[in-house]
MOPAC internal coordinates of N, CA, C and O (Angstrom, degrees):
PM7 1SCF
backbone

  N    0.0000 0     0.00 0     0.00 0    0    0    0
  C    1.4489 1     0.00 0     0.00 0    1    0    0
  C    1.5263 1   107.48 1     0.00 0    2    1    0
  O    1.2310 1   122.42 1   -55.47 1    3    2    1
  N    1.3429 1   112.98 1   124.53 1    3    2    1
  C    1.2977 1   115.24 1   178.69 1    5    3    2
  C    1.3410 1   125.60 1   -88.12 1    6    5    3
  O    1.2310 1   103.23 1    -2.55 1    7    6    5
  N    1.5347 1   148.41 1   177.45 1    7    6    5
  C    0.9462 1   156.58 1  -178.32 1    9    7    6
  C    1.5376 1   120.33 1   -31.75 1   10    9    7
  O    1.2310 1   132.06 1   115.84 1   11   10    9
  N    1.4361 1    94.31 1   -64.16 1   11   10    9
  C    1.6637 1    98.58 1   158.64 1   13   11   10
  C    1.3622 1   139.15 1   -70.81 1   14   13   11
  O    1.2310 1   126.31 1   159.85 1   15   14   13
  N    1.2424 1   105.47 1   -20.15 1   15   14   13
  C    1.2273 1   109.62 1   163.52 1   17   15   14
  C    1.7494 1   123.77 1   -74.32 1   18   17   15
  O    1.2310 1   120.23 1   152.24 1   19   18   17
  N    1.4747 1   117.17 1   -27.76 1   19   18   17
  C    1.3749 1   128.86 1   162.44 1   21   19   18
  C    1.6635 1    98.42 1   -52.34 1   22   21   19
  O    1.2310 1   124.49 1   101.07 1   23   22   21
  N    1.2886 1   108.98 1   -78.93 1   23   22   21
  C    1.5345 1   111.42 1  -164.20 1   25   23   22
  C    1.9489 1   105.79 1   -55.79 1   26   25   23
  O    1.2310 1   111.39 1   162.89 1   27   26   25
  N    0.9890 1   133.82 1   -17.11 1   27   26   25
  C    1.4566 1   126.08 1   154.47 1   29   27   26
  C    1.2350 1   116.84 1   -69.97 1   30   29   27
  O    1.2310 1   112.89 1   120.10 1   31   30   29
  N    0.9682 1   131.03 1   -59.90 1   31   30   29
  C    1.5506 1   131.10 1   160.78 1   33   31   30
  C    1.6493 1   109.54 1   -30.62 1   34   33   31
  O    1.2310 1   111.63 1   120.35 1   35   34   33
  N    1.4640 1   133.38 1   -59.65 1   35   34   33
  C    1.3243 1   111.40 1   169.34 1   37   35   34
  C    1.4273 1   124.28 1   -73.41 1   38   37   35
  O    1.2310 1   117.06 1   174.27 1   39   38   37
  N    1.4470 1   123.20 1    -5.73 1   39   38   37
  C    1.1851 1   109.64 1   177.18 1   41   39   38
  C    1.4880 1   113.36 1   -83.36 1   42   41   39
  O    1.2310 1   119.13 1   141.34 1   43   42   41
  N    1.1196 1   119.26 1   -38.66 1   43   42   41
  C    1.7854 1   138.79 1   145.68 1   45   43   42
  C    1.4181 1    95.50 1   -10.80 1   46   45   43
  O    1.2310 1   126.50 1   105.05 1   47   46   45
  N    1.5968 1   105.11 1   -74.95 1   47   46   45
  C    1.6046 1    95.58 1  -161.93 1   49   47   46
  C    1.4047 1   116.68 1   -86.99 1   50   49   47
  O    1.2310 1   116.27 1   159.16 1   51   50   49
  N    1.3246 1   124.69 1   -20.84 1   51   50   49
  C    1.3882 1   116.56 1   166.80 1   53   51   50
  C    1.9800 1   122.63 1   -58.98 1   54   53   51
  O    1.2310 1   128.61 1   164.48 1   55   54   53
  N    1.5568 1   101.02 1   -15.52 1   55   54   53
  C    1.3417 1    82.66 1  -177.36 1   57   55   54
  C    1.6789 1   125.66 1   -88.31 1   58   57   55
  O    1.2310 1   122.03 1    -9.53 1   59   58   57
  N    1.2632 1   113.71 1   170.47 1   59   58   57
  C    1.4152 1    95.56 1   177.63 1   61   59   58
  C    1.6082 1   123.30 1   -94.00 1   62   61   59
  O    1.2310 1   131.94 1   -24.49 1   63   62   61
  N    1.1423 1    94.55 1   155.51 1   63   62   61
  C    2.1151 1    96.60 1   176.87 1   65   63   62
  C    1.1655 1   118.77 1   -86.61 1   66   65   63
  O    1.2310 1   129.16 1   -38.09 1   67   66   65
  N    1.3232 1    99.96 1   141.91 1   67   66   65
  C    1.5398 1   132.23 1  -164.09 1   69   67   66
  C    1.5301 1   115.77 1   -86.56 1   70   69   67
  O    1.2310 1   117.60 1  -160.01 1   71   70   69
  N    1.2052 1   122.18 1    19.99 1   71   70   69
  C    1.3654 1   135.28 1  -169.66 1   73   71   70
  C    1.6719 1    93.77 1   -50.27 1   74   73   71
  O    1.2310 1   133.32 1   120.70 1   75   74   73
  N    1.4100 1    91.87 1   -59.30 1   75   74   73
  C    1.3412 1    96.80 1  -161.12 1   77   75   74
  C    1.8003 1   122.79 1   -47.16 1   78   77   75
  O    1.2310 1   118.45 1   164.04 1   79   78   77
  N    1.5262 1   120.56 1   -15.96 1   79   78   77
  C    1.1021 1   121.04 1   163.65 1   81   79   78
  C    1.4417 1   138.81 1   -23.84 1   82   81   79
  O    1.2310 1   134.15 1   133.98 1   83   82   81
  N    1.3138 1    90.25 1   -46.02 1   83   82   81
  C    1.3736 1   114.48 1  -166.03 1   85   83   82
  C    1.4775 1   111.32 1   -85.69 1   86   85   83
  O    1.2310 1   121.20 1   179.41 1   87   86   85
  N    0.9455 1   115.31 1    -0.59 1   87   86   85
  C    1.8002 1   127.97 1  -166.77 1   89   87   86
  C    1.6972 1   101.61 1  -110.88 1   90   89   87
  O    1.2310 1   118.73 1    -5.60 1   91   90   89
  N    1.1005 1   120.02 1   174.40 1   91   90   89
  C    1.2834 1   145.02 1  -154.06 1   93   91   90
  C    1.8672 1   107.08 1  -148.93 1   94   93   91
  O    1.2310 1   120.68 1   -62.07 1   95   94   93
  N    1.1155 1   116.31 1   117.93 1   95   94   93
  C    1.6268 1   130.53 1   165.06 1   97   95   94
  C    1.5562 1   100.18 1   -23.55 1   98   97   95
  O    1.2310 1   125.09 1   123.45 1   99   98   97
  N    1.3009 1   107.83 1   -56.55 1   99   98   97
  C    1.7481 1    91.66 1  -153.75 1  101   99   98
  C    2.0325 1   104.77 1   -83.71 1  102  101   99
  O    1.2310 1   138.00 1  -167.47 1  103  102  101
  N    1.1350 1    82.71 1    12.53 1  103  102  101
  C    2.0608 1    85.99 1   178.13 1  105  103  102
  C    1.7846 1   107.75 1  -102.08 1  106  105  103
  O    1.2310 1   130.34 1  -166.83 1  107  106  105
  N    1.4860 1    97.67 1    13.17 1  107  106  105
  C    1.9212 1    85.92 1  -160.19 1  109  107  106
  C    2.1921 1    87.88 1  -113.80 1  110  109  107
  O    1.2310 1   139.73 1   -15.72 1  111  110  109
  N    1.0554 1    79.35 1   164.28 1  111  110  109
  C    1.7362 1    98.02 1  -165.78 1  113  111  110
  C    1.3772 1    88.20 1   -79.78 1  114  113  111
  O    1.2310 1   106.89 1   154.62 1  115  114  113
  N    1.2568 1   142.01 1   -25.38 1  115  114  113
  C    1.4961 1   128.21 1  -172.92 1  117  115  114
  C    1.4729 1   112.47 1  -110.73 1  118  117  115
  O    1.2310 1   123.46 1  -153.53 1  119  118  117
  N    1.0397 1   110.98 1    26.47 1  119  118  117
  C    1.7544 1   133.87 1   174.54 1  121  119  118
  C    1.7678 1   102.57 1  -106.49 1  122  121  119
  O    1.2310 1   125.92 1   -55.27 1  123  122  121
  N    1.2270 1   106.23 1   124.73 1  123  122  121
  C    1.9978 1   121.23 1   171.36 1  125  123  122
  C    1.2129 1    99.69 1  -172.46 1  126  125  123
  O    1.2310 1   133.45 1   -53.20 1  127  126  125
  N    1.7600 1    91.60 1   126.80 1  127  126  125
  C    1.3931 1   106.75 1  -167.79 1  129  127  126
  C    1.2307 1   154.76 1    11.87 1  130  129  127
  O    1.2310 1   122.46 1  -114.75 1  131  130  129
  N    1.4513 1   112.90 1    65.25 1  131  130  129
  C    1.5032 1   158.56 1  -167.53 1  133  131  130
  C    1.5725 1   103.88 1    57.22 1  134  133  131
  O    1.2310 1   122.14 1  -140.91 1  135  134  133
  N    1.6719 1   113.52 1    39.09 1  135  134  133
  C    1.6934 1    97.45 1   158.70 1  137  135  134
  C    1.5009 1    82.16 1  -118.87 1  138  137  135
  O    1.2310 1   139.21 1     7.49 1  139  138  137
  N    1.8595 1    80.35 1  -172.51 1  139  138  137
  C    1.7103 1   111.72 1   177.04 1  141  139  138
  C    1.2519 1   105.03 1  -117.36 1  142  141  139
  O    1.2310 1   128.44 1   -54.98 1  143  142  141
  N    1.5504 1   101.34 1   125.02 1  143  142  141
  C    1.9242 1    89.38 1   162.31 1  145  143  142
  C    1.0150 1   146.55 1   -86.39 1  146  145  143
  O    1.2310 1   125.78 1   176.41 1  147  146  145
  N    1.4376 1   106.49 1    -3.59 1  147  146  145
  C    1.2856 1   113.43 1   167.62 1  149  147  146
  C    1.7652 1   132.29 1   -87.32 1  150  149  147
  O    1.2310 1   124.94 1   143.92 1  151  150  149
  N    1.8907 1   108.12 1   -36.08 1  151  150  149
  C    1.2368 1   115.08 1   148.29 1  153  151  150
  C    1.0172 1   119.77 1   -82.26 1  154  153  151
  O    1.2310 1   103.60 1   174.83 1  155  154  153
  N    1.2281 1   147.78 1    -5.17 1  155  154  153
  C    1.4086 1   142.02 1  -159.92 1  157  155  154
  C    1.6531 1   130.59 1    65.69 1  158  157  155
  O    1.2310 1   121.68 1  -161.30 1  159  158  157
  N    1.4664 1   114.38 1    18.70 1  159  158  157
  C    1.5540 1   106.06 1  -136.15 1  161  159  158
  C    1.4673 1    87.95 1   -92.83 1  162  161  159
  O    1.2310 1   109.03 1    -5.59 1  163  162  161
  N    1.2418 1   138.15 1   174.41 1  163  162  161
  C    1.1886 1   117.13 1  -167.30 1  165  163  162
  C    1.8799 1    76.42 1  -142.19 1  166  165  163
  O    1.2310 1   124.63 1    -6.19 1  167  166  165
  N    1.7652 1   108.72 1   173.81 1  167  166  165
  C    0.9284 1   116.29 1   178.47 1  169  167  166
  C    1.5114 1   132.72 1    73.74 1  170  169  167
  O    1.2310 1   127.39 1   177.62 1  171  170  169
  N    1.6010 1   103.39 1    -2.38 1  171  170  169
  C    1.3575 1   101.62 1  -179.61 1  173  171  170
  C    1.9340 1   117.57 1   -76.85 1  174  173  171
  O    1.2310 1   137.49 1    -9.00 1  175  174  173
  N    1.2599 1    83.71 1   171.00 1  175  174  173
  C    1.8809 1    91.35 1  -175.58 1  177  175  174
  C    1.5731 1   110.07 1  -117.45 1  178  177  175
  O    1.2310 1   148.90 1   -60.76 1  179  178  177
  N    1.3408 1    61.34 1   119.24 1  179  178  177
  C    2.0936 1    80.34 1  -171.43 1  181  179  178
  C    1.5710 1   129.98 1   -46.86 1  182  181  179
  O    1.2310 1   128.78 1   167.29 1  183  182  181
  N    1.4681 1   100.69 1   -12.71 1  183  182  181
  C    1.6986 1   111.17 1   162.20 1  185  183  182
  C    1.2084 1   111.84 1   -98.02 1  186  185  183
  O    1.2310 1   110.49 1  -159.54 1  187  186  185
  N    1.4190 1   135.48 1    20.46 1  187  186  185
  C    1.3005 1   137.55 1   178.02 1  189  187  186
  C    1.5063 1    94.31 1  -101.48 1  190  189  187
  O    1.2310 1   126.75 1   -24.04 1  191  190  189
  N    1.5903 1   104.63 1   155.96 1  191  190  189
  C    1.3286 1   127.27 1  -170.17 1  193  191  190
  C    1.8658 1   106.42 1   -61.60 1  194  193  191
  O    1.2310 1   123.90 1   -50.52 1  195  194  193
  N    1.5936 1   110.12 1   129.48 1  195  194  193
  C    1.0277 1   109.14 1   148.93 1  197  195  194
  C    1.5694 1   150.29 1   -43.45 1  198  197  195
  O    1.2310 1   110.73 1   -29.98 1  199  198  197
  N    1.2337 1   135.04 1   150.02 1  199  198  197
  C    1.3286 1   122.16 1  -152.27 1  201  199  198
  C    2.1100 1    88.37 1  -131.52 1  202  201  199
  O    1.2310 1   130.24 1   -29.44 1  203  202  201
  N    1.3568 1    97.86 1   150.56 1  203  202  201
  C    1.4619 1   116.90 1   172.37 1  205  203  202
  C    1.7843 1   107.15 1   -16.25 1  206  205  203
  O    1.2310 1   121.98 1   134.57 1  207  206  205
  N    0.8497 1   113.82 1   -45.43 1  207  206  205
  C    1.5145 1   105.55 1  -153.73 1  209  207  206
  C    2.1308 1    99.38 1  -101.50 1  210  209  207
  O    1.2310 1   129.13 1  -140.48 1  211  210  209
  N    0.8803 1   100.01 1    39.52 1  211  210  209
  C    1.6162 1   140.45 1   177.00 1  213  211  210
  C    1.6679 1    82.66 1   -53.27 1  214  213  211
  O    1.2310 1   126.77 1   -53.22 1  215  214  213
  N    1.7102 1   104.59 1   126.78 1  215  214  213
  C    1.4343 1   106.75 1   153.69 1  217  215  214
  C    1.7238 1   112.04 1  -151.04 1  218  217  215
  O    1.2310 1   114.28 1   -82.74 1  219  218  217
  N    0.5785 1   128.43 1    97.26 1  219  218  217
  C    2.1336 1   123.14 1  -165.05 1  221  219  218
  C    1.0770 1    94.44 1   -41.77 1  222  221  219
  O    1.2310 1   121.67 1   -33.23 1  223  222  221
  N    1.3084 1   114.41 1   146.77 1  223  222  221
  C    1.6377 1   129.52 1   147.06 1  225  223  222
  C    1.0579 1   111.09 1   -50.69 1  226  225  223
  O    1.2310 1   110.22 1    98.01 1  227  226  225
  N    1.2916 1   135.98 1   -81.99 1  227  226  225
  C    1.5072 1   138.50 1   166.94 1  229  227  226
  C    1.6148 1   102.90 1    -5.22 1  230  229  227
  O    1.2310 1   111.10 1   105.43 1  231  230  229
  N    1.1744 1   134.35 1   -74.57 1  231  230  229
  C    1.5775 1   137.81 1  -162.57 1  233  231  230
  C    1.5752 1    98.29 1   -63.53 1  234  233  231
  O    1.2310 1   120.35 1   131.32 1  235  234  233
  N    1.6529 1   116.94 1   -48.68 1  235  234  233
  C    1.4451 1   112.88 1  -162.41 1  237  235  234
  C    1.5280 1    99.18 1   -66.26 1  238  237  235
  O    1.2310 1   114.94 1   134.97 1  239  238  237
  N    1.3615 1   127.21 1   -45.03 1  239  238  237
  C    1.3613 1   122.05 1   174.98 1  241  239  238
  C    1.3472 1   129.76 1   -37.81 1  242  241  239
  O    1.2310 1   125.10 1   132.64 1  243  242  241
  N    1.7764 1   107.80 1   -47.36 1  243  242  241
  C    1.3611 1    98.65 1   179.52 1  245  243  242
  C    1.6264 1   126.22 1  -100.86 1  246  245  243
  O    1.2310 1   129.01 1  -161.17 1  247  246  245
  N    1.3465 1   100.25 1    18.83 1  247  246  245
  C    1.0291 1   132.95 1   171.07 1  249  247  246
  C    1.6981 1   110.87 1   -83.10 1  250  249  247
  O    1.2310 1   113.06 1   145.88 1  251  250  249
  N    0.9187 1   130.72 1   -34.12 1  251  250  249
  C    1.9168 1   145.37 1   171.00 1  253  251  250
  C    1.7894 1    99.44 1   -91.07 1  254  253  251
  O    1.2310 1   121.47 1   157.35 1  255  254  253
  N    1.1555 1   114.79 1   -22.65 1  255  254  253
  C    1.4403 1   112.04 1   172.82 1  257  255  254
  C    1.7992 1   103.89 1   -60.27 1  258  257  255
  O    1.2310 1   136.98 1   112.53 1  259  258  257
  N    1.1613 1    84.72 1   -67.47 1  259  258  257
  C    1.6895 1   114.74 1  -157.16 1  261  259  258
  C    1.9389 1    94.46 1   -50.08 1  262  261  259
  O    1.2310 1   128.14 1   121.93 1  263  262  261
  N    1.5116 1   101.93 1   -58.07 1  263  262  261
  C    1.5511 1   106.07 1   174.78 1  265  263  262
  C    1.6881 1   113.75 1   -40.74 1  266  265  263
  O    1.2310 1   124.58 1   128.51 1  267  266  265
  N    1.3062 1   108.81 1   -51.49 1  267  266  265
  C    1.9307 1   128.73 1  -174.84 1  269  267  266
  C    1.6890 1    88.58 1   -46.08 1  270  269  267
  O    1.2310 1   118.94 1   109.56 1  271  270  269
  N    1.2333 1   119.63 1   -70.44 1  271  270  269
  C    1.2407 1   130.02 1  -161.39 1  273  271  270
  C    1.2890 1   127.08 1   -68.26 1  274  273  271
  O    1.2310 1   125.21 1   165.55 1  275  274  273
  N    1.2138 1   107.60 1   -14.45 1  275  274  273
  C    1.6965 1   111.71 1   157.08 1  277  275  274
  C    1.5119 1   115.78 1   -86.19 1  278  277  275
  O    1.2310 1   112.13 1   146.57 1  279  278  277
  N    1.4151 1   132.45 1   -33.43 1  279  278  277
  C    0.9161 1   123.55 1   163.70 1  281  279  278
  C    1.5123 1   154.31 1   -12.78 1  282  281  279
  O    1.2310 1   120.10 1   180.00 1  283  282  281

């Protein structure tokens, strides 16, 4: 692998993933009643596209399970 091919390879891995595309505001754990909790933005619409800081409900849930149960 040559030179350029090194420096593609880190740009590959430095960028971030786009998972979140595919998701929707009102499916993310930091979405309640059209704000964000992490930006604060208020007013958004819950069928509008998810943003970077993307987390499912589904995961955050069993994620507070798992915490409860070590307790």
């Amino acid at each position: 692998m040559g030179l350029f091919g090194k420096a593609l390879k880190r740009i590959r891995q430095g960028l971030p993933k786009m998972d979140f595309i595919k998701n929707k505001h009102g499916d993310c754990a930091n979405f309640d009643n059209g704000t964000c909790k992490v930006f604060h933005f208020t007013n958004l619409d819950p069928e509008g596209q998810a943003c970077p800081h993307f987390k499912a409900k589904k995961l955050a849930e069993t994620e507070n399970k798992t915490k409860n149960l070590e307790k």
